[in-house]
N, C-alpha and C positions, 0 to 999 in steps of 0.2 A: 667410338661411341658404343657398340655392340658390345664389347668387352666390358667397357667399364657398367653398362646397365645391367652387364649378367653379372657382375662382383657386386655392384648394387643389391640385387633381388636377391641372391646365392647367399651372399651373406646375414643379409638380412632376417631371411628366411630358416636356416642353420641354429638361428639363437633363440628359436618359436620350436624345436624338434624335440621329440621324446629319444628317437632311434639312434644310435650310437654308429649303427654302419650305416645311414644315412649321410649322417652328419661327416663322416669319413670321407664318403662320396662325393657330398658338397664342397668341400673342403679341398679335396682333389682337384676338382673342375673349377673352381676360385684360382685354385695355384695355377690353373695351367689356363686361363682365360688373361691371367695377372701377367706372366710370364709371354705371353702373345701379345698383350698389349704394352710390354716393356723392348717390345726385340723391333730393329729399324725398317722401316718401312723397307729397305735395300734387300732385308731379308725377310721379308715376307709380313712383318708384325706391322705394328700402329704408330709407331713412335718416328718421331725424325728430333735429331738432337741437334743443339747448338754445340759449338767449339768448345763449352764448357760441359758439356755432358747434361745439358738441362734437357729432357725430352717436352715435345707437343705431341702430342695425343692427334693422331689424324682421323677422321670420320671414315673416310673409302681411301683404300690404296690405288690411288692414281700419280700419273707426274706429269706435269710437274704437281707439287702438292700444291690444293688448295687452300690448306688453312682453314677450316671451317670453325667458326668459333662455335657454337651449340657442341659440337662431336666434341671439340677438348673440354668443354665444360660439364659435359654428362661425364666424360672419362674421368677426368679430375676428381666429381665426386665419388668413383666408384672407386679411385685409387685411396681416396679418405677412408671409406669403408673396409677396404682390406687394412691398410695399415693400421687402422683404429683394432683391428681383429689382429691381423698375422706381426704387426710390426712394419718397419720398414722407413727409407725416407726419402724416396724420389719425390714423394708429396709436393716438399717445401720450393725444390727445386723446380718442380713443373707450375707450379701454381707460380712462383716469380717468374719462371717464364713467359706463360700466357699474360700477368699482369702487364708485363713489360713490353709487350705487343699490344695491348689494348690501344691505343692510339691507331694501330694501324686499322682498324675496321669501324673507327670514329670519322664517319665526314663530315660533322660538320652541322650536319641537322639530323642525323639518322645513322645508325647502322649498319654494316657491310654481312652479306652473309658470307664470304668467305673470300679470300685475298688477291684470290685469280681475276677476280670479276671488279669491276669500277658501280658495279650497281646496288644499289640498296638492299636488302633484305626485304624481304613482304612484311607486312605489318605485323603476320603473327610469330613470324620468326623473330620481329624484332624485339616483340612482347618476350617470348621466349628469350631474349638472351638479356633483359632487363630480370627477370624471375630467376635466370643460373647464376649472373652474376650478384644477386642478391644473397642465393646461398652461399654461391667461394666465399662469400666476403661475410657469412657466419663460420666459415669451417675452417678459412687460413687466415694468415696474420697480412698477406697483400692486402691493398688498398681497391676493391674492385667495388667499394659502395661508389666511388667516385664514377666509375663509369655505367651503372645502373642509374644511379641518380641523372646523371648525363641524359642518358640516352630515355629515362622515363619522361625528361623532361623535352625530347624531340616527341615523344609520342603526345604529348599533352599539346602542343603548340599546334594550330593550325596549319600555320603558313608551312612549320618544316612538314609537318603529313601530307600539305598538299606538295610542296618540292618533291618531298619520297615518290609516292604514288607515281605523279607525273616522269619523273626520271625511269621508274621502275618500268611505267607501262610503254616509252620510249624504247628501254633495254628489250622487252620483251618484242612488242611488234614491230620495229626496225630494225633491229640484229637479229642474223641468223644465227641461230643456236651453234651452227658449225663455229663462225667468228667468237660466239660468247667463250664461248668452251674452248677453242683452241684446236679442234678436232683436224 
C-alpha cells in the first residue's frame, strides 16, 4: 500500500515540476518504490504471486499473508499511475487478479477487511473499499463495479449493518487478539 501511494503522489507530483533534476529524482525513487513493490513478499517486497505470475499487492509483510483488500487496492492504483507514466503491464494482470478474489472478502452482507480473519471490516473500511473499487473499475477493464455496488448496497441496508457491527463487536470483545491474529 505504502509503495503504491508514493508512486501515486511521486508521480503525480513530477508532472506539476519546473526542475529537470527534480524530476530525475522523482523518477528514480518511482523506479525503485515500483520495483519494491514488484519483488515477493519471500524476498522482502509486496507482491505474493499466483502460479500464473499474477501478483497481489500485500499491505504489511507478514505470514501468513493477510490479503488486505484496501492495501492491494491503493497499490493497484499506484501501479496505474507508473505505468500510465513509465509503461509497463503487470497492471492488467494484477487487477484480474484481485477481481478474481473478490468474492472471497464478500460475505454475504458486508465486507472482509482482510482474508485471515472471518470478521467484517469496520464500517469505514468498508466505506473505503466501496470508494477503491469504484475507481479500479474506472481504471481497468475488470468488473469491480459489481463488487462496490454489492457491497454499497450492504452499507445502505440496515439489517446487514446491524449483522456487521454485531459480528464485528463479537470479534473484537470475545476474541483475543492473540486467536484473531494467529499470534
Amino acid at each position: 500500500m505504502a509503495q503504491g501511494l508514493a508512486i501515486s503522489a511521486l508521480t503525480r507530483s513530477a508532472g506539476v515540476l519546473t526542475s529537470a533534476a527534480l524530476g530525475v529524482t522523482i523518477e528514480a525513487s518511482v523506479r525503485r518504490a515500483h520495483d519494491h513493490m514488484m519483488l515477493p513478499t519471500t524476498a522482502g517486497g509486496c507482491s505474493v504471486f499466483d502460479a500464473a505470475g499474477a501478483p497481489f499487492f500485500e499491505e504489511c509483510p507478514v505470514e501468513p499473508v493477510p490479503y488486505i483488500l484496501n492495501g492491494a487496492c491503493f497499490a493497484l492504483i499506484g501501479l496505474w499511475d507508473f505505468e500510465r507514466t513509465f509503461g509497463g503491464e503487470a497492471g492488467a494482470a494484477a487487477a484480474r487478479r484481485l477481481s478474481s478474489l473478490l468474492p472471497a472478502w464478500d460475505l454475504g452482507y458486508w465486507s472482509r477487511y482482510d482474508l485471515r480473519s472471518g470478521a467484517p471490516s469496520s464500517p469505514d473500511y468498508h466505506s473505503l473499499h466501496v470508494s477503491l473499487l469504484r475507481v479500479l473499475d474506472d481504471l481497468y477493464t475488470e468488473d469491480f463495479a459489481e463488487y462496490a455496488t454489492r457491497f454499497q448496497q450492504y452499507r445502505t441496508s440496515r439489517p446487514h449493518r446491524w449483522k456487521a457491527l454485531a459480528v464485528l463487536a463479537v470479534e473484537r470483545l470475545l476474541v483475543p487478539v492473540e486467536v484473531r491474529h494467529e499470534t
